[in-house]
N, CA and C atoms as a LAMMPS dump frame, in Angstrom:
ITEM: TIMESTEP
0
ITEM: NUMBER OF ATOMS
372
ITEM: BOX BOUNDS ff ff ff
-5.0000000000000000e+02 5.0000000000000000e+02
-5.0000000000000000e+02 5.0000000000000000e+02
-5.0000000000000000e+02 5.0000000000000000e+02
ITEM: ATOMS id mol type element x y z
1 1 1 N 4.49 -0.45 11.78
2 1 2 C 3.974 0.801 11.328
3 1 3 C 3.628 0.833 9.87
4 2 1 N 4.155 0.386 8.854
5 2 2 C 3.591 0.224 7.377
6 2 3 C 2.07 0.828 7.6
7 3 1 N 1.53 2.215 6.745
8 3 2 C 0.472 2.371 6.795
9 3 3 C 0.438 3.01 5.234
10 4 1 N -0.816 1.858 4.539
11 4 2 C -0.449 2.042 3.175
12 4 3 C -2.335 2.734 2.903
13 5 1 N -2.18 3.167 1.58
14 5 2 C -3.229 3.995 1.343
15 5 3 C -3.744 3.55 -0.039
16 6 1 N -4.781 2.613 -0.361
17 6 2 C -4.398 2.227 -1.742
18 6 3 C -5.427 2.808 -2.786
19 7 1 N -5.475 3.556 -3.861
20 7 2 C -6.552 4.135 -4.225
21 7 3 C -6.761 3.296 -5.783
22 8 1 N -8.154 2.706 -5.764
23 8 2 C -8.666 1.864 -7.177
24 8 3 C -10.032 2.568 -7.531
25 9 1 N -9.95 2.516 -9.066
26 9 2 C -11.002 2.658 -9.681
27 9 3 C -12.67 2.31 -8.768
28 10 1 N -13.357 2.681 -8.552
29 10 2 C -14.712 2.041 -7.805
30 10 3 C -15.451 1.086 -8.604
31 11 1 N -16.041 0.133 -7.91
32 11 2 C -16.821 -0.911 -8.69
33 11 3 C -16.301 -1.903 -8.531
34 12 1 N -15.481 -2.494 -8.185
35 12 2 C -15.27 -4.025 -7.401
36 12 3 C -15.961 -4.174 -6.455
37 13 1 N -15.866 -5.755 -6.311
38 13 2 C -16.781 -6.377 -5.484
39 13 3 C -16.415 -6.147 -4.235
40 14 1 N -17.302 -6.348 -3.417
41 14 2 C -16.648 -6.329 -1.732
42 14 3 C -15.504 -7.555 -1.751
43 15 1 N -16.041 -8.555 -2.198
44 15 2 C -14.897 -9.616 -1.995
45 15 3 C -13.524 -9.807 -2.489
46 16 1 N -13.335 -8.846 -4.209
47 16 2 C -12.222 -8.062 -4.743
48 16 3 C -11.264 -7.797 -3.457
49 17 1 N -12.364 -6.415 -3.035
50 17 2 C -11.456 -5.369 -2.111
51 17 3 C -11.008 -6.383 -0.854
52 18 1 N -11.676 -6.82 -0.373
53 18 2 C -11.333 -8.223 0.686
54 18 3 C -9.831 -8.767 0.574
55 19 1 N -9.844 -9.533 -1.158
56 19 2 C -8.709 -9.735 -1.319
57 19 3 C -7.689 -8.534 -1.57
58 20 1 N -7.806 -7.687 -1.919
59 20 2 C -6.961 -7.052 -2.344
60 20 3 C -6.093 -6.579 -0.993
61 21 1 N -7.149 -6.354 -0.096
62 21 2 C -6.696 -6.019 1.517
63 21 3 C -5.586 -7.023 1.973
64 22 1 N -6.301 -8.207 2.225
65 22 2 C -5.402 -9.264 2.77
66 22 3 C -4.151 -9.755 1.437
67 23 1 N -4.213 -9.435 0.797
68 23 2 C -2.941 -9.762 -0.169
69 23 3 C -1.989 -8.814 0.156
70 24 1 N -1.974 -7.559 -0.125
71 24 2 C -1.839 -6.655 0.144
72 24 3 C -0.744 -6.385 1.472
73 25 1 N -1.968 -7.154 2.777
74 25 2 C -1.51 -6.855 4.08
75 25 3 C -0.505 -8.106 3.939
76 26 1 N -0.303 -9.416 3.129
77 26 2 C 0.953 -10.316 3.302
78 26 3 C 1.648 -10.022 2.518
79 27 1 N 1.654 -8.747 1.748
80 27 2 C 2.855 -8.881 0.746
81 27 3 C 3.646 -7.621 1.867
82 28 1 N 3.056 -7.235 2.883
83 28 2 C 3.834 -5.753 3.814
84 28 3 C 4.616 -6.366 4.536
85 29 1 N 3.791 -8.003 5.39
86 29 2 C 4.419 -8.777 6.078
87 29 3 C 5.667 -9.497 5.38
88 30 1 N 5.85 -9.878 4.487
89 30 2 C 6.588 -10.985 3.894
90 30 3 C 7.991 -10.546 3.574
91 31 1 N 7.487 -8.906 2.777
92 31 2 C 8.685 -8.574 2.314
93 31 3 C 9.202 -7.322 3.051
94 32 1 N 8.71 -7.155 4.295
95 32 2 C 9.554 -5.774 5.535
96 32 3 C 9.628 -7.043 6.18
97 33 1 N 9.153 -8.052 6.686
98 33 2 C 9.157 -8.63 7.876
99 33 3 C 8.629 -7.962 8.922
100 34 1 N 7.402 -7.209 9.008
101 34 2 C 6.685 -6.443 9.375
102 34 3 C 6.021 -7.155 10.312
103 35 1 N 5.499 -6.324 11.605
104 35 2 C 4.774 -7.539 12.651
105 35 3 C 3.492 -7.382 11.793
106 36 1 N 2.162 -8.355 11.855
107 36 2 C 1.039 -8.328 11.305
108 36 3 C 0.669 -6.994 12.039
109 37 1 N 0.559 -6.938 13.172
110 37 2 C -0.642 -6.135 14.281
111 37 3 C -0.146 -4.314 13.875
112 38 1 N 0.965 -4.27 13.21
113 38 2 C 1.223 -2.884 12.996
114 38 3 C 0.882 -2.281 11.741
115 39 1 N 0.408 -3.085 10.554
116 39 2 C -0.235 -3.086 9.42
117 39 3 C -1.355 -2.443 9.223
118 40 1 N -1.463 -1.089 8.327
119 40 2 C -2.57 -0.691 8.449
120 40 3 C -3.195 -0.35 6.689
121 41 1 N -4.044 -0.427 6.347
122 41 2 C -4.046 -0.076 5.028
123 41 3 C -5.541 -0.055 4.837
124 42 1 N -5.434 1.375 4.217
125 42 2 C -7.108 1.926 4.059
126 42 3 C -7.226 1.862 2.477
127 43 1 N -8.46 1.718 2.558
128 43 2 C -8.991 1.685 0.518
129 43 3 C -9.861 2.636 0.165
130 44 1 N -9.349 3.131 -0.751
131 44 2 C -10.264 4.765 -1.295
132 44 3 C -10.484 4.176 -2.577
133 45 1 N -11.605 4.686 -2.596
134 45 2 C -12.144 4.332 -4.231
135 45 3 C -12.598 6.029 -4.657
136 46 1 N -12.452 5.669 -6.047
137 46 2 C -12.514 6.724 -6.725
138 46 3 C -13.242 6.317 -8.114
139 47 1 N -13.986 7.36 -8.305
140 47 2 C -15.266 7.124 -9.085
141 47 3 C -14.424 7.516 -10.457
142 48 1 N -14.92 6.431 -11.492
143 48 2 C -13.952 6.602 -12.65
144 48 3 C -13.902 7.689 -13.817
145 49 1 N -14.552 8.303 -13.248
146 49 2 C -14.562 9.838 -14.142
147 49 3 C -13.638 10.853 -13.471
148 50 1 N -12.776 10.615 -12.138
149 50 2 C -12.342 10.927 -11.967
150 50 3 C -10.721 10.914 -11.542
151 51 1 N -10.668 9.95 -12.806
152 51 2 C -9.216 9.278 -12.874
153 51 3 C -9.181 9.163 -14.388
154 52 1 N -7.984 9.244 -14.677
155 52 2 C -7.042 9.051 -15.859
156 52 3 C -5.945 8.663 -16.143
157 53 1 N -5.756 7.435 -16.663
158 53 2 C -4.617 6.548 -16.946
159 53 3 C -3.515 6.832 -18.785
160 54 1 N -3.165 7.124 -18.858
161 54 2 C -2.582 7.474 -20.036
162 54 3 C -3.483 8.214 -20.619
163 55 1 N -4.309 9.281 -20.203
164 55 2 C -4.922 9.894 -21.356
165 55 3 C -6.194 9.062 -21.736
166 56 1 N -6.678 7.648 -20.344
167 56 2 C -7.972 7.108 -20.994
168 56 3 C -8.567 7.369 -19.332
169 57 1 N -9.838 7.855 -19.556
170 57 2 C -10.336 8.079 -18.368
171 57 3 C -11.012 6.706 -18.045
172 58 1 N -11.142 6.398 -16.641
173 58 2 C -11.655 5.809 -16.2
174 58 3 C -11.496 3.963 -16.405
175 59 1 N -9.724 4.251 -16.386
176 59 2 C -9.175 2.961 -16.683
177 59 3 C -8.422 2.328 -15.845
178 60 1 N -8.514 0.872 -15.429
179 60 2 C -8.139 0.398 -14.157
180 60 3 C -6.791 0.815 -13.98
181 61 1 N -6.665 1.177 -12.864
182 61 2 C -5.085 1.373 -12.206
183 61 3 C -5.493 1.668 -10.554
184 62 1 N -3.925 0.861 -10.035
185 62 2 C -3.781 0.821 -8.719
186 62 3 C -2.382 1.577 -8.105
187 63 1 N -3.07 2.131 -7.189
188 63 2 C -1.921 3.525 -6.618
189 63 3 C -1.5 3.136 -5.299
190 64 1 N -0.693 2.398 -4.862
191 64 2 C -0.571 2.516 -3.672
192 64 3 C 0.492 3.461 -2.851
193 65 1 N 0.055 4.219 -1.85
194 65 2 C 1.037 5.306 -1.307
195 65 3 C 1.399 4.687 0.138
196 66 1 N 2.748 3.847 0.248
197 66 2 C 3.165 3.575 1.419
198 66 3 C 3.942 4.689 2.211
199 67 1 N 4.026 4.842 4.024
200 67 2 C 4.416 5.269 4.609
201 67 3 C 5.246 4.135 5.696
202 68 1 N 6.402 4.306 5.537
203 68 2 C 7.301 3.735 6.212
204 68 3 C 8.438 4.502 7.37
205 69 1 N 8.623 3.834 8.705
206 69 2 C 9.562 4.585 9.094
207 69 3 C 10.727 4.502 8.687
208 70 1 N 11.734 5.445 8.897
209 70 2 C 12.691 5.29 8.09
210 70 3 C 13.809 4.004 8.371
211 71 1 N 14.598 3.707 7.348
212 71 2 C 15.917 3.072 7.882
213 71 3 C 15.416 1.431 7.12
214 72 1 N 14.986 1.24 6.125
215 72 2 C 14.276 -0.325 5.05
216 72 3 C 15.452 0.103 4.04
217 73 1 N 16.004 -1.093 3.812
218 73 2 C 17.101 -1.001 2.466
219 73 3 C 16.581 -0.986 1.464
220 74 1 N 17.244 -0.737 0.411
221 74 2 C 16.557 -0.647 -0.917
222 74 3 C 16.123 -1.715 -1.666
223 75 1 N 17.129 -2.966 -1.244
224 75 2 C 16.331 -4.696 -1.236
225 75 3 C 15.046 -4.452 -0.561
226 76 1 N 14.822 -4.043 0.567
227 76 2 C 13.559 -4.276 0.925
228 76 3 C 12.668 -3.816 0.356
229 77 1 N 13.012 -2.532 -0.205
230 77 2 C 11.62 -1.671 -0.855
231 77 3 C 11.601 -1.898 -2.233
232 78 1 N 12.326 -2.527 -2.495
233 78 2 C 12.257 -3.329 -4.179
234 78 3 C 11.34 -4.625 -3.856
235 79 1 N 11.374 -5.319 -2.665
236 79 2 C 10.683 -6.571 -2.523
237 79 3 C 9.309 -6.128 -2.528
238 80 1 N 9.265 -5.191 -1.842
239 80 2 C 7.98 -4.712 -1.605
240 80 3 C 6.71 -4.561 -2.594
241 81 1 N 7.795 -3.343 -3.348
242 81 2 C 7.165 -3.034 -4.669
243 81 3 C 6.492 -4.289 -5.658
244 82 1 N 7.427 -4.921 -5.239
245 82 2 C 7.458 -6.286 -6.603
246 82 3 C 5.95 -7.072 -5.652
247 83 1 N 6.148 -7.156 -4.28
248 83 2 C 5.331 -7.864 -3.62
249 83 3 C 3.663 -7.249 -3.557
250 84 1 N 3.414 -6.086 -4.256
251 84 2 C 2.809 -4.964 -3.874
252 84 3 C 1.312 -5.117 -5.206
253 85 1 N 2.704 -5.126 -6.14
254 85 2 C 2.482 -5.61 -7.678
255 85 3 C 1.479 -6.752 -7.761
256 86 1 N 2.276 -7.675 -7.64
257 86 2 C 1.499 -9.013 -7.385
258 86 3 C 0.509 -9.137 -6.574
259 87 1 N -0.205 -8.613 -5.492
260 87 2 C -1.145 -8.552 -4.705
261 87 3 C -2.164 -7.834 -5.551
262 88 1 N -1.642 -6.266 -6.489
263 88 2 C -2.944 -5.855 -7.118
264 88 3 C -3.45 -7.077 -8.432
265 89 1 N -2.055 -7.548 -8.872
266 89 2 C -2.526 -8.337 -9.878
267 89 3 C -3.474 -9.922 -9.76
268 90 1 N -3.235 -10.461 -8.802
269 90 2 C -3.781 -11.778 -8.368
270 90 3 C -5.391 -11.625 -7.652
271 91 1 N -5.281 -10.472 -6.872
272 91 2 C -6.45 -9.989 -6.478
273 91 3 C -7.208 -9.436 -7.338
274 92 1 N -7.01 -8.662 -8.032
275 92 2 C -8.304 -7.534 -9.146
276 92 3 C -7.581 -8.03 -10.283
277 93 1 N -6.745 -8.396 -10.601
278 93 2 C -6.671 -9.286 -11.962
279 93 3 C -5.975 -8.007 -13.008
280 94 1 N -5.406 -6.778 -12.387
281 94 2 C -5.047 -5.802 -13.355
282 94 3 C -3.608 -5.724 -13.574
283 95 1 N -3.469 -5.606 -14.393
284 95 2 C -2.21 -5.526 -15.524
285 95 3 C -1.125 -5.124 -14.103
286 96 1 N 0.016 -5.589 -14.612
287 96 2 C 1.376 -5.09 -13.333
288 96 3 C 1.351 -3.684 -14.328
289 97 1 N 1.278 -3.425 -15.426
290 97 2 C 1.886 -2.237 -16.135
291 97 3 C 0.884 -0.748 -15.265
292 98 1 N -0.296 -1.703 -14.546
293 98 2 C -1.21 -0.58 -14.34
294 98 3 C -1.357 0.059 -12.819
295 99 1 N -0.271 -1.14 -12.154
296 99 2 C 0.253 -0.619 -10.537
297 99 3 C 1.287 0.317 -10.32
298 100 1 N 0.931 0.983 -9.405
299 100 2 C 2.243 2.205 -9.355
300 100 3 C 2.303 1.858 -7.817
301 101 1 N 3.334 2.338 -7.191
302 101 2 C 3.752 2.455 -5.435
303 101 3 C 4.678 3.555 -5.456
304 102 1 N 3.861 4.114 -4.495
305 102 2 C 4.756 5.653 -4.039
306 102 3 C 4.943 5.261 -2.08
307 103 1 N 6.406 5.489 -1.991
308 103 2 C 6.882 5.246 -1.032
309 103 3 C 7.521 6.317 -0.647
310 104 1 N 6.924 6.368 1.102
311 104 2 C 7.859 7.766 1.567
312 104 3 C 8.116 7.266 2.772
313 105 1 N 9.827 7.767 3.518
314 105 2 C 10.025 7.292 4.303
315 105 3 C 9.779 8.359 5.472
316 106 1 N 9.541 7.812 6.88
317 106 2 C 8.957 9.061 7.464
318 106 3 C 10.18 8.532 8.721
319 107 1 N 10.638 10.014 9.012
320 107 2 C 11.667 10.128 10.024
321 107 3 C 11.179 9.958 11.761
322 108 1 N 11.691 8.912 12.162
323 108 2 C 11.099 8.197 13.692
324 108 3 C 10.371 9.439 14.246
325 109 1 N 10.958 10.33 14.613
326 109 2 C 10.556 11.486 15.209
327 109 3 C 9.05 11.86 14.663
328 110 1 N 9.067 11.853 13.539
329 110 2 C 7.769 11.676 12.865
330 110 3 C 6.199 11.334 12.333
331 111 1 N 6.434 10.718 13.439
332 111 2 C 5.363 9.026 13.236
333 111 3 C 5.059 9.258 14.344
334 112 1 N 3.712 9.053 15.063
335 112 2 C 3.052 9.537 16.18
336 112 3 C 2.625 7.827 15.898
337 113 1 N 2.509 7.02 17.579
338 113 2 C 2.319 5.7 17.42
339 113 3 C 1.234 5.531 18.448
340 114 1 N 0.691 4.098 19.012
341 114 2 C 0.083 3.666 19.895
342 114 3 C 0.2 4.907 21.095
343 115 1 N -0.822 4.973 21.791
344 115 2 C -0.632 5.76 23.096
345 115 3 C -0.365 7.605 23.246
346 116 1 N -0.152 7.81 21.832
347 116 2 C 0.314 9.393 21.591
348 116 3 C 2.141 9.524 21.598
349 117 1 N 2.886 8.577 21.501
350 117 2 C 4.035 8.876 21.29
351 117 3 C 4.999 8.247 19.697
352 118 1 N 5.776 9.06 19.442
353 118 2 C 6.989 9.423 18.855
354 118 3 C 7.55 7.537 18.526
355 119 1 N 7.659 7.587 17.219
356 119 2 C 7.836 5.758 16.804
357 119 3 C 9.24 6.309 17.431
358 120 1 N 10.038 6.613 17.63
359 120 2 C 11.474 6.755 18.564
360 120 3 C 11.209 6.756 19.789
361 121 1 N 10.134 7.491 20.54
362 121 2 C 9.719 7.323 21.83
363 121 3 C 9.976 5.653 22.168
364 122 1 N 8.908 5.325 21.232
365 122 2 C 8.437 3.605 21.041
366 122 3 C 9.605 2.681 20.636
367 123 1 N 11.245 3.357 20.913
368 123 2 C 11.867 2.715 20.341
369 123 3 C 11.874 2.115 18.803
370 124 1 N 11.053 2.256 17.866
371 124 2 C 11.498 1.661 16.726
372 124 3 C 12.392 2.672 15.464
């Protein structure tokens, strides 16, 4: 279930965002131990006049907003973060100081999965 939302400055290349995707999608795998096939992660771009980084508009930074079901230790979501980091940095080449990750955990009951049911329905 990991379904991450990542929002960057606009104007990278298709092949950037490419990587940034698949880095991205092995740093979800590596450090939840996440199956691949439940991985989902969409890319919003945002036009740089409409972002602001310390008071400088239109300056690279990467936001990623993960949704997790609940019950990942705090080792895990520290791996994550760190793993999360490194994917914006190796891919788009931007500063770790300029990645943020917002993580929310979402309660089984919560999470609507494959087929129309309940990630508890679905057992997880």
């Amino acid at each position: 279930m990991p379904i991450l939302h990542v929002h960057v400055v606009a104007g990278w290349s298709a092949d950037r965002k490419t990587a940034l995707l698949r880095t991205s999608t092995e740093a979800v795998v590596s450090s939840l131990d996440a199956p691949l096939r439940s991985v989902r992660i969409m890319l919003h771009e945002i036009a740089p006049e409409h972002i602001m980084v310390g008071g400088e508009a239109g300056r690279h930074s990467v936001v990623f907003h993960v949704h997790l079901i609940a019950g990942r230790t705090e080792s895990q979501k520290n791996a994550l973060y760190a793993a999360l980091n490194a994917a914006a940095r190796e891919s788009l080449g931007v500063s770790g100081e300029d990645v943020r990750v917002l993580l929310d955990d979402v309660p089984n009951t919560d999470m609507g999965m494959a087929n129309g049911v309940s990630a508890k329905a679905a057992g997880r």
